[in-house]
N, C-alpha and C positions, 0 to 999 in steps of 0.2 A: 500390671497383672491382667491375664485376660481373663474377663466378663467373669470374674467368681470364682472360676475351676478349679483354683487353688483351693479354695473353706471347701471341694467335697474329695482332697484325697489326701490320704496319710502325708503328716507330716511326721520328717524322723529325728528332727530335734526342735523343742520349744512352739510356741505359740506364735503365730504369724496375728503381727497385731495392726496390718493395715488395710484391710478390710476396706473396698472402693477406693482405695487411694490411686491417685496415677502417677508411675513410676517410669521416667525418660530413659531409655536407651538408646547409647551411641552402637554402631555396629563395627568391630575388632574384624578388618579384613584379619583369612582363614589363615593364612600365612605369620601372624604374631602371632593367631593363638597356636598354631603349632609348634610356634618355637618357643612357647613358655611366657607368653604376654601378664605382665604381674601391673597391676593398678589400671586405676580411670576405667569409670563407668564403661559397661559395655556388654558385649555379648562373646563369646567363645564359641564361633562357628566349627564345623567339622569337617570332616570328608564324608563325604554321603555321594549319593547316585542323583540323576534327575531326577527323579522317582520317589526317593526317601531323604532328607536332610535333618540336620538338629542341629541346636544352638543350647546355651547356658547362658540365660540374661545373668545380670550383674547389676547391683547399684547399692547404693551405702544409704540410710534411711535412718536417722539419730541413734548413730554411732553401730548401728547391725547392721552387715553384708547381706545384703537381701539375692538368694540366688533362684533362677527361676528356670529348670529345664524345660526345653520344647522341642516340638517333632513339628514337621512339616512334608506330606504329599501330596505329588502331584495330580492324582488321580483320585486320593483319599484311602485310606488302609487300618488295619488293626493289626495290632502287632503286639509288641511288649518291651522295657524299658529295662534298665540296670542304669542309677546314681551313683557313685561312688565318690567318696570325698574324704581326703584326710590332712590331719596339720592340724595350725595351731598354733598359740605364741602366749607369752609373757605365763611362760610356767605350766600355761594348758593345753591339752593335745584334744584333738576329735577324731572319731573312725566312725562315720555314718556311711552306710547303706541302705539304699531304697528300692525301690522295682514293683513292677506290674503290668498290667497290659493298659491301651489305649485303644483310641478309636481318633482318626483324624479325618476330618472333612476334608476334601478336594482345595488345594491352592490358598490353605487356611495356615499358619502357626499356630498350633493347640498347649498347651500348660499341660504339662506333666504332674506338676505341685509346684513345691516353692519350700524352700530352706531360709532360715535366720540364722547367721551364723555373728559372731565377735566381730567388729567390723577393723580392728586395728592387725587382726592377723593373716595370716596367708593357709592357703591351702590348694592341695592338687584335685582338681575333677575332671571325672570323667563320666560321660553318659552314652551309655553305647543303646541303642533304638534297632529292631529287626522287626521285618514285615514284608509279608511276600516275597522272598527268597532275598531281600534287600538288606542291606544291616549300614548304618551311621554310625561313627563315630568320634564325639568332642572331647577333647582331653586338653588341659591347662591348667596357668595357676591362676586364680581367684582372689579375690580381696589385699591384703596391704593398705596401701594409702589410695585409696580411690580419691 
């Protein structure tokens, strides 16, 4: 997680209960997660611009899919965000949506938030990020068997 920013934004389902904890991520070159990358820790990079990028970390944390959107510019920006996430398994379904604006410092990856989700299911994301005439966009699937 970076330096906290998750405990100050909406989260849109359950209690993120790892507070300081550090959480390794492998990086998902952009080409699996475009084609629907499912399991093993990682991040779900996008198509973005030099200018604007985003990623969807990923990690399984005692038995919760810990997912964490992030924005990243080159020059630094405020913009606004859209989460999208849906699925679901063993009988239970999810439909979370999030958004809001950001603010990202120059040549930084900033935390958008941070979602806990079932760690044994799967689900579709998607984080679309715009700012200054620029728009990213990350879309895959998430969790299964990390």
């Amino acid at each position: 997680m970076t330096n906290g920013h998750f405990l100050s934004r909406p989260l849109a389902l359950g209690a993120l209960a790892l507070a300081g904890a550090a959480i390794a991520a492998v990086v998902v070159p952009a080409d699996l997660a475009s084609a629907g990358n499912t399991g093993g820790a990682g991040t779900l990079a996008g198509a973005g611009t030099a200018a604007l990028s985003c990623e969807i970390r990923q990690s399984l944390a005692r038995g919760q899919l810990m997912l964490e959107p992030m924005v990243s510019a080159a020059k630094g920006a405020s913009g606004s965000y859209a989460l999208t996430l849906s699925g679901g398994g063993s009988g239970n379904s999810a439909s979370i949506s999030q958004g809001g604006g950001f603010t990202a410092p120059a040549g930084r990856a900033t935390s958008l938030g941070a979602v806990s989700l079932d760690g044994a299911a799967v689900y579709r994301a998607r984080l679309e990020v715009t700012a200054g005439g620029s728009k990213a966009v990350c879309a895959g699937t998430v969790g299964g068997a990390l």
